[in-house]
C-alpha positions as CSV (number, residue, x, y, z in Angstrom):
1,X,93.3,122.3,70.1
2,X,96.0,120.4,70.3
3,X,95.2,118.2,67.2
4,X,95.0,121.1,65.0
5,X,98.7,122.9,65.9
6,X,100.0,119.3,65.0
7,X,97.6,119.2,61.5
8,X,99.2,122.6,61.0
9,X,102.9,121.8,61.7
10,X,102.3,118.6,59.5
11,X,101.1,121.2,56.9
12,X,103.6,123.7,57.0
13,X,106.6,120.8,57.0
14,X,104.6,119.9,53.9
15,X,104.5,123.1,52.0
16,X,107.9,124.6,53.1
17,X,110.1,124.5,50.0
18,X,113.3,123.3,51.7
19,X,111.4,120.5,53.1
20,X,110.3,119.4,49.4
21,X,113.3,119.3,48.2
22,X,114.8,117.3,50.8
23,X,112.2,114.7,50.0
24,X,112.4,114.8,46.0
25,X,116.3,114.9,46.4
26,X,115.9,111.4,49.0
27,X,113.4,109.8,46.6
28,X,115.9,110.8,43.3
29,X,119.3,109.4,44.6
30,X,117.9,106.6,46.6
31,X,119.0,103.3,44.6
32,X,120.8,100.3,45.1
33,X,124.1,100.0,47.0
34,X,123.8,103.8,47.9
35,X,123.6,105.2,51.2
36,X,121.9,108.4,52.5
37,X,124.9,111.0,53.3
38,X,123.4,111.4,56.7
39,X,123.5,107.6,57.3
40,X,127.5,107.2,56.0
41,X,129.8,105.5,58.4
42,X,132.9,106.9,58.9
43,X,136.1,105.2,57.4
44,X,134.2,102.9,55.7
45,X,133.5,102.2,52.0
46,X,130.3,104.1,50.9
47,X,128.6,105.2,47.5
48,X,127.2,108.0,47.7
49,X,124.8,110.3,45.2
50,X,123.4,113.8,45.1
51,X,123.5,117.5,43.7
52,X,126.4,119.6,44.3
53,X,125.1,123.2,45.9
54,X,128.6,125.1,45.5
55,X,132.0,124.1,43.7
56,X,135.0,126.3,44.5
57,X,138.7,126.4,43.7
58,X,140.5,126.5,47.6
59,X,144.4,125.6,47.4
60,X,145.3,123.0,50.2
61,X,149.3,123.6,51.5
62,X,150.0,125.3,48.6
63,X,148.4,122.4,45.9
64,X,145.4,123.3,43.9
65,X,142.5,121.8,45.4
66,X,138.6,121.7,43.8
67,X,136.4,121.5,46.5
68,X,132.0,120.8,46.2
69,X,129.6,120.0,48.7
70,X,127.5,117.2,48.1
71,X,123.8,117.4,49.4
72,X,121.2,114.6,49.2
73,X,118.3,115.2,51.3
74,X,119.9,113.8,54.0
75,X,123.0,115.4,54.9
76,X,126.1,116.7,53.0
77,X,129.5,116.0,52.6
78,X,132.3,117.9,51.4
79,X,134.3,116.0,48.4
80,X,137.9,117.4,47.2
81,X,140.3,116.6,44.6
82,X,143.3,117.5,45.2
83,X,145.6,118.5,42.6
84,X,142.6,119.7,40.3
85,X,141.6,123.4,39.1
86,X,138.7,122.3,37.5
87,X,137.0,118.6,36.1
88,X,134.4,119.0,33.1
89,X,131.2,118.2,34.0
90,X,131.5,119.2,38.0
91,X,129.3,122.4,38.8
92,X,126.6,123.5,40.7
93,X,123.6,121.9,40.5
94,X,124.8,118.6,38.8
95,X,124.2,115.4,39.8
96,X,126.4,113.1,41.1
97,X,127.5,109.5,42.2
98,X,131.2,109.5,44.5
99,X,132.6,106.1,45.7
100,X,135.5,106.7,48.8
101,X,135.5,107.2,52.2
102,X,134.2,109.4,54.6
103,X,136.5,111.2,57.2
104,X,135.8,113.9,59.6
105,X,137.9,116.9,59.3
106,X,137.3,119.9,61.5
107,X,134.0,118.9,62.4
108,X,132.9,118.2,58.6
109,X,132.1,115.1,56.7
110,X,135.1,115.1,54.1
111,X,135.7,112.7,51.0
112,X,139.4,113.0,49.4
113,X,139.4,112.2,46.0
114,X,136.6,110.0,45.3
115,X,135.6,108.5,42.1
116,X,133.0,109.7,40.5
117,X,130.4,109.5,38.1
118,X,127.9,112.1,36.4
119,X,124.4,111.2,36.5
């Protein structure tokens, strides 16, 4: 009995949509010098790559500030330009490759002006 609820957990992980995306989105930015969100170091140099789920306009002390949230299977990270209203090219569901480093701010994974490329 046992044998068949873990055959049916194994089968449900398989077919649950989230779950498949996670693991096309981890086999898609894998690559060369990147590094899974979820295994970034903190205050460290990393390259990163993924789809951005939601870009938003959020003003920082008063400066213009475009904020996205990187997602790549893995984890996600939050990545904000200050200074910026918009950047052509950056919207949801675009993928992306950010070099910087990764800080913790109020409990989130942050990355300040990064550079970037489209992908």
């Amino acid at each position: 009995m046992r044998t068949k609820s873990r055959l049916r957990r194994t089968i449900s992980k398989w077919a649950n949509p989230d779950e498949a995306e996670a693991r096309d989105l981890r086999k898609t930015f894998s690559g060369d010098g990147v590094i899974c969100i979820g295994d970034a170091p903190d205050r460290e140099p990393v390259r990163l790559r993924g789809t951005l789920r939601t870009v938003t306009l959020r003003p920082r002390g008063g400066v213009p500030a475009l904020e996205a949230e990187l997602y790549d299977g893995t984890g996600t990270v939050t990545v904000i330009w200050l200074g910026r209203r918009r950047i052509a090219g950056i919207g949801p569901g675009r993928a992306l490759e950010v070099q910087g480093r990764v800080s913790i701010q109020d409990g989130h994974r942050t990355l300040y002006n990064p550079r970037y490329e489209l992908l």
